[in-house]
C-alpha positions in Angstrom: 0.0 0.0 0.0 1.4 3.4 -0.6 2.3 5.6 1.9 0.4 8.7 2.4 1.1 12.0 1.3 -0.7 14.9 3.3 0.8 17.5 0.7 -0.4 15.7 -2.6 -3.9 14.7 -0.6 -5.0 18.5 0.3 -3.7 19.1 -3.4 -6.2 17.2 -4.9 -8.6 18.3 -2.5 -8.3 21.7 -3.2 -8.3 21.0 -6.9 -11.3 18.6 -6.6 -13.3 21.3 -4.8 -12.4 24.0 -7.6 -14.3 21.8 -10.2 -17.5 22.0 -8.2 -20.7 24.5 -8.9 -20.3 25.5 -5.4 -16.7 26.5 -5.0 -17.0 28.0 -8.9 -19.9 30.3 -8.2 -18.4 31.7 -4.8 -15.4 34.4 -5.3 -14.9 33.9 -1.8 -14.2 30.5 -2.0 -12.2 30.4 -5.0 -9.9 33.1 -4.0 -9.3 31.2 -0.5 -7.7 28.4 -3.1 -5.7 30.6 -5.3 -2.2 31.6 -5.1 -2.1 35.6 -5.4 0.3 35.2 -8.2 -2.5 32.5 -10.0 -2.2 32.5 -13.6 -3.9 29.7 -16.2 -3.7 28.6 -19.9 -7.1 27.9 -20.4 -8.5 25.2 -22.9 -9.8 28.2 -25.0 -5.6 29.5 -25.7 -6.7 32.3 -23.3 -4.6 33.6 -20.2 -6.1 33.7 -17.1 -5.1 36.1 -14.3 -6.7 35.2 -10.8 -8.6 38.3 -10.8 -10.0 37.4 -14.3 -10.7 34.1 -13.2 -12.6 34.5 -10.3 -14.6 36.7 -11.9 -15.4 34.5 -14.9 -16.4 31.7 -13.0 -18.6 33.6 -10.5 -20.5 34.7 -14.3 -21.0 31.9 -15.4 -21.0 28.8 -12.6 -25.2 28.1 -12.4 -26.0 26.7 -9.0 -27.2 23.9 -10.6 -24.6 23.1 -12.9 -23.5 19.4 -13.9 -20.1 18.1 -12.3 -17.3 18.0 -14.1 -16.2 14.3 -14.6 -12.7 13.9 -13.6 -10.5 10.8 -14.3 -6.5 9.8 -14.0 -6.0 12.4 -11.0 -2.6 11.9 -9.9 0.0 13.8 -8.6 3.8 14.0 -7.7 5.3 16.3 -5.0 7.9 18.0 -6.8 9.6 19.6 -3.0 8.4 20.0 -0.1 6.2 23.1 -0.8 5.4 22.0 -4.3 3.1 19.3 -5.7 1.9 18.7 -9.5 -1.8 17.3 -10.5 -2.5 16.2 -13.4 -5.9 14.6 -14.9 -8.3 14.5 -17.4 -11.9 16.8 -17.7 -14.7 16.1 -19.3 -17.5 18.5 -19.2 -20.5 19.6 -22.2 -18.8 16.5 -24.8 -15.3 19.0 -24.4 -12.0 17.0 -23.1 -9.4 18.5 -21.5 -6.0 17.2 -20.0 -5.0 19.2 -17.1 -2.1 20.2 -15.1 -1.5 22.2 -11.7 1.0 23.5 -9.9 0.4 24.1 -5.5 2.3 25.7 -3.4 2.3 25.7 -0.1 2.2 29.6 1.7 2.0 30.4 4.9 1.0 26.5 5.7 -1.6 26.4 3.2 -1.9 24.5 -0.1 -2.8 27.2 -3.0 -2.7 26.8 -7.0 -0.6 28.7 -8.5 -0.6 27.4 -12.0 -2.9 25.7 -14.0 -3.1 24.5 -18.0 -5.8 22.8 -20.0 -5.3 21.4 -22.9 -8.3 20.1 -24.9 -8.2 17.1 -26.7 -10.4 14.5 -28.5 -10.9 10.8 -28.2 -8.5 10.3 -31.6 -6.0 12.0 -30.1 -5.8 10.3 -27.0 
């Protein structure tokens, strides 16, 4: 059995919970999970800023929105204050594969990177 990782488990927690309607639709709450230096590639080719991404997803996150479906999370501490996710979206008939960088500041895991790249099931 492996041995547990507390850094790469509050991670994927933290990324988990930013992929629910939730979390999405509450600035609040996605700002508590961001880095303050957050920036994303999105799956559109567009450049996120954290500002510009809390405010998107507050826009546009119904209440009632459908999950995401996530599959092949994994994830690798790359130092003691860093850990990288990466997995696979599927949301509306778009893929994506995803990656994400967390660091930990002031004892608290926060993303500080993220990419999506979409992709099809050809090109899988």
């Amino acid at each position: 059995m492996p041995e547990r990782n507390a850094a790469l488990e509050s991670a994927m927690e933290g990324e988990l919970a930013l992929l629910t309607p939730k979390v999405r639709q509450s600035p609040d709450r996605v700002g508590a999970l961001l880095h303050p230096e957050f920036h994303e590639f999105g799956a559109s080719g567009r450049h996120w800023s954290r500002a510009a991404i809390i405010a998107s997803l507050a826009a546009t996150t119904e209440p009632d929105a459908r999950l995401i479906a996530v599959s092949a999370l994994r994830g690798a501490q790359l130092a003691p204050d860093v850990v990288h996710l990466t997995y696979d979206t599927e949301y509306d008939g778009s893929r994506a594969h995803r990656s994400s960088l967390w660091r930990r500041t002031e004892g608290r895991w926060l993303l500080w990177f993220h990419q999506a790249t979409p992709f099809s099931e050809r090109a899988t």
